[in-house]
C-alpha positions, -999 to +999 in steps of 0.1 A: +438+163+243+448+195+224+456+187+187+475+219+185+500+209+216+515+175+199+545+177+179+539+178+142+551+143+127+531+129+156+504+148+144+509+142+109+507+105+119+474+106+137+456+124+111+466+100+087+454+071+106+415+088+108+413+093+074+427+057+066+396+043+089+372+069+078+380+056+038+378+018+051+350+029+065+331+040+035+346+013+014+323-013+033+290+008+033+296+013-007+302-027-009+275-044+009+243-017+006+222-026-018+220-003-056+185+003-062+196+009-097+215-026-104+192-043-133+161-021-124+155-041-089+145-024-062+166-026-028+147-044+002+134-025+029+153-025+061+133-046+083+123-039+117+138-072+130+152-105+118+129-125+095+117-152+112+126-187+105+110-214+080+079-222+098+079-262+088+088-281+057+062-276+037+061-239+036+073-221+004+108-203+008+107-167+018+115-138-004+146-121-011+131-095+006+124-094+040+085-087+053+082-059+075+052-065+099+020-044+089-005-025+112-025-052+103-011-081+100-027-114+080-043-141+112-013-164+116-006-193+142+032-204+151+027-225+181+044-258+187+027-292+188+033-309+224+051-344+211+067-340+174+080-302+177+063-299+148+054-258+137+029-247+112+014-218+095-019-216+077-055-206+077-079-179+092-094-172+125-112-207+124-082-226+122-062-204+151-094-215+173-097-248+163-058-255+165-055-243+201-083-271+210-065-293+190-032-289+208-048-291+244-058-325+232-028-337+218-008-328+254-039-351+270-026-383+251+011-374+253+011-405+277+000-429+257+022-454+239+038-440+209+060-469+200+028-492+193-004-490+174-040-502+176-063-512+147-100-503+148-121-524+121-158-514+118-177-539+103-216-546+094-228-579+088-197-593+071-187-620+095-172-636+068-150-608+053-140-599+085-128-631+098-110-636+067-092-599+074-088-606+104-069-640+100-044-627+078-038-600+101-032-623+130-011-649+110+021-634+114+039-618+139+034-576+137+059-567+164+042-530+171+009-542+169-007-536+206-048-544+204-070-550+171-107-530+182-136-543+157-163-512+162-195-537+159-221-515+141-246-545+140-266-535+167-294-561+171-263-592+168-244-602+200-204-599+195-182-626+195-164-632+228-127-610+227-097-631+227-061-635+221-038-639+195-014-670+192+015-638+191-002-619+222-027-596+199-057-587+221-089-584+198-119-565+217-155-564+201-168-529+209-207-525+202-211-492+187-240-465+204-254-467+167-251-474+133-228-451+123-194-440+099-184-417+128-184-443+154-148-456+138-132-415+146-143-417+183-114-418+208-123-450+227-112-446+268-090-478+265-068-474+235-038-475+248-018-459+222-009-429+205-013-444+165-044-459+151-052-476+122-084-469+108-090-503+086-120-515+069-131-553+071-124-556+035-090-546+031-051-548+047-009-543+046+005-576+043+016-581+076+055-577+065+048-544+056+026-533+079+054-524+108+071-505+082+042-485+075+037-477+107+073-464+115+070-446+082+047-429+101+062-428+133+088-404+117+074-387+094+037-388+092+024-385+132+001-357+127-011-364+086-039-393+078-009-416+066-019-449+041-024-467+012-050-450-012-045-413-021-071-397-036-073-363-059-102-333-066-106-307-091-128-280-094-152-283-120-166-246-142-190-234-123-162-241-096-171-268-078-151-293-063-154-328-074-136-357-058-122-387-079-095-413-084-059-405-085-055-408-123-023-422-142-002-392-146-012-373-114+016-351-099+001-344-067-030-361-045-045-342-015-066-371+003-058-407+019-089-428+025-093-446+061-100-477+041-061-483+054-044-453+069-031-441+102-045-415+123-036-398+154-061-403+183-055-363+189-072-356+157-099-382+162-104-367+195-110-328+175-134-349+155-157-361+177-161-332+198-190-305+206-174-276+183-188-264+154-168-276+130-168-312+137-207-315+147-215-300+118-193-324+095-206-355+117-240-346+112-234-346+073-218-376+071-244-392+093-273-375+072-252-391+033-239-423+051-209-410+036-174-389+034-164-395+072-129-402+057-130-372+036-139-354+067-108-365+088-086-353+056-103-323+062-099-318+098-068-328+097-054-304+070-070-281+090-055-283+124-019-289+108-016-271+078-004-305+060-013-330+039-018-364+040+012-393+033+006-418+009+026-448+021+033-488+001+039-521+012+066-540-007+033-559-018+002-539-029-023-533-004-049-566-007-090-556-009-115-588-009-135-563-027-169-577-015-206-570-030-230-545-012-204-521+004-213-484+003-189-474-029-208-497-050-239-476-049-243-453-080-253-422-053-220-427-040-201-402-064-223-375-063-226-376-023-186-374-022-187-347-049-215-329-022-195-338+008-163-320-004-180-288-014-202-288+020-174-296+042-148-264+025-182-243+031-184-252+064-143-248+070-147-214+058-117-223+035-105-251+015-079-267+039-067-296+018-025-296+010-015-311-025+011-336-017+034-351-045+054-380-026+053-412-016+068-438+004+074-475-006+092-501+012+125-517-010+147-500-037+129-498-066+142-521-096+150-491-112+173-473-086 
C-alpha cells in the first residue's frame, strides 16, 4: 500500500493510530523494566530460562534474583524418588553417586507393603527385658503392625520357637551371622514391608500411639529416621564435632536414635551394602561397638538431603532402663564424639539437616 495514494483524513487517521500503539507501547517497557537506580539496587540479570522450581520443602527460598547457569556449574542432583515423589538437592559428587544406588534400591522394594510395618528388636542376653517389651507390645491390638523380628545376637543360646500373637502378630527369632550393632540395619529377605521399626529390647510407643506414629510417618516422614529421641551436636574450638543430649532450650536437633524410630528398608539396604561409604562406616561401628544409629542419621541425610522427624506418643516413650547396656559405659561418650567426626570425614561432608519440629499426638492443653 502507497501511503501517498489514500485520501488525507484517512491518512490522518492511520498515522494517528501508530503513534497511539507506539506510546502504549513504550508506556509498558518504562513500567515493568526494572531501575537500576531505585534505592541503589541493582536490576537482575535477564536469565537464560525460567528459574526452576522449589526443589522440596526444606530448601531455602530462591533469590529475588534469578541464577543464570555458569560454565561451571556447582554438582547438583534433581531426580525423583520412585514411591513418595519426593525431590532433593544437596551435597557433592559423593552424594550424586551414592543417591543414584540409593534410588535403584528404593524402586526394588516399591512392592513391598507400605500400609504395614515390621519391628526388628535386637537383643543380647536380656530374656527378661525383652519378654517384658515384648508383652506390652503384644497386649493390645496395633492394627498396622505386620511381623515383630527379634535379631538374636546371642550366638552360643538356641532361640525360642516363633509364634503368634493372640491379635495375629507373627514374632520370628532370627539368629544373627554375628555379634553385631549392624546386624539390626540389614535388609532381611522376608520383611514383607516397606517401614521398619528399629526398637531396642529396653524401650517402646505405648501401643495407642504407636499406629499413630507410624502414619505420622507414612505421610510425612518415609524417607527420614522418624522417632522418639532427637539428639543435638556442636562443634567444639578446635572444631570438632561433639554429640550430646538435646538440652532444654534447643531450637533445632539433627539426629533420632534407633532406640525407637522408623526407617526405610531402602536406606537400610544403602547401609549394608559393598560401597565405600557404608563398609567403611560398618567397619567403625563394629571396631567401637558403637554409633550404628548415628551412622543411619548419617546415611540417611546423605541420600535425601533431610533430616530426621522427631515424633510423641500422647504418653512418653517408656525405657526399663536396665543395668549393663552399652550407654552406661564411661567410653561411651567419647566413642560417639569419635564416631561423628570419623563418619563426616569419611562422607567427605557433614550431611546432617537441623530440624526444629515435632510431632505429638492430641492438642496440647495449651492450644
Amino acid at each position: 500500500m502507497i501511503l501517498g495514494a489514500l485520501p488525507p483524513r484517512r491518512l490522518a487517521t492511520l498515522l494517528g493510530c501508530l503513534l497511539c500503539a507506539t506510546a502504549t507501547l513504550w508506556l509498558l517497557i518504562s513500567r515493568f523494566a526494572p531501575d537500576p537506580s531505585i534505592n541503589g539496587i541493582a536490576s537482575c540479570p535477564k536469565p537464560l530460562q525460567p528459574p526452576p522450581p522449589l526443589p522440596c520443602p526444606s530448601c531455602p527460598p530462591p533469590s529475588s534474583c534469578p541464577s543464570i547457569p555458569s560454565p561451571t556449574p556447582e554438582i547438583r542432583v534433581a531426580s525423583p524418588v520412585a514411591a513418595s515423589g519426593y525431590i532433593a538437592t544437596c551435597g557433592n559428587e559423593t552424594h550424586a553417586i551414592a543417591r543414584k544406588l540409593w534410588l535403584e534400591a528404593d524402586a526394588r522394594y516399591a512392592h513391598l507393603m507400605d500400609d504395614k510395618f515390621t519391628i526388628a528388636i535386637p537383643t543380647y542376653r536380656r530374656p527378661d527385658v525383652l519378654n517384658i517389651t515384648l508383652s506390652t507390645l503384644l497386649r493390645d491390638k496395633i492394627p498396622s503392625l505386620h511381623e515383630i523380628v527379634i535379631v538374636w545376637n546371642e550366638l552360643d543360646v538356641v532361640p525360642p520357637q516363633d509364634f503368634v500373637s493372640q491379635h495375629g502378630v507373627r514374632v520370628r527369632y532370627r539368629v544373627s551371622e554375628r555379634n553385631s550393632l549392624n546386624m539390626r540395619l540389614i535388609p532381611d529377605p522376608e520383611y514383607r514391608t516397606q517401614a521398619i521399626l528399629q526398637h531396642d529390647d529396653d524401650v517402646w510407643y505405648e501401643p495407642e500411639d504407636l499406629e499413630f506414629v507410624f502414619q505420622a510417618w507414612r505421610q510425612l516422614g518415609r524417607y527420614r529416621v522418624t522417632g522418639a529421641l532427637p539428639r543435638c551436636y556442636s562443634r567444639n574450638g578446635e572444631g570438632k564435632l561433639q554429640y550430646h543430649q538435646c538440652r532444654e532450650g534447643n531450637e533445632w536437633y539433627a539426629l533420632v536414635l534407633t532406640n525407637l524410630a522408623f526407617v526405610h528398608i531402602s536406606l537400610m539396604d544403602y547401609y549394608s551394602s559393598d560401597e565405600r561409604i557404608p563398609t567403611l562406616i560398618r567397619e567403625h561401628v563394629d571396631e567401637v561397638f558403637n554409633c550404628e544409629d548415628l551412622a543411619i542419621n548419617y546415611i540417611a541425610s546423605m541420600l535425601t538431603c533431610t533430616g530426621p522427624l522427631h515424633v510423641m506418643g500422647k504418653e512418653h516413650y517408656k525405657n526399663q532402663d536396665p543395668k549393663g547396656g552399652i550407654s552406661t559405659t564411661g567410653s561411651h561418650m567419647p566413642r560417639r564424639h569419635h564416631c561423628m567426626n570419623y563418619f563426616e570425614e569419611v562422607i567427605g561432608f557433614l550431611p546432617l539437616v537441623q530440624q526444629m519440629g515435632s510431632i505429638q499426638r492430641g492438642v496440647p492443653h495449651f492450644a
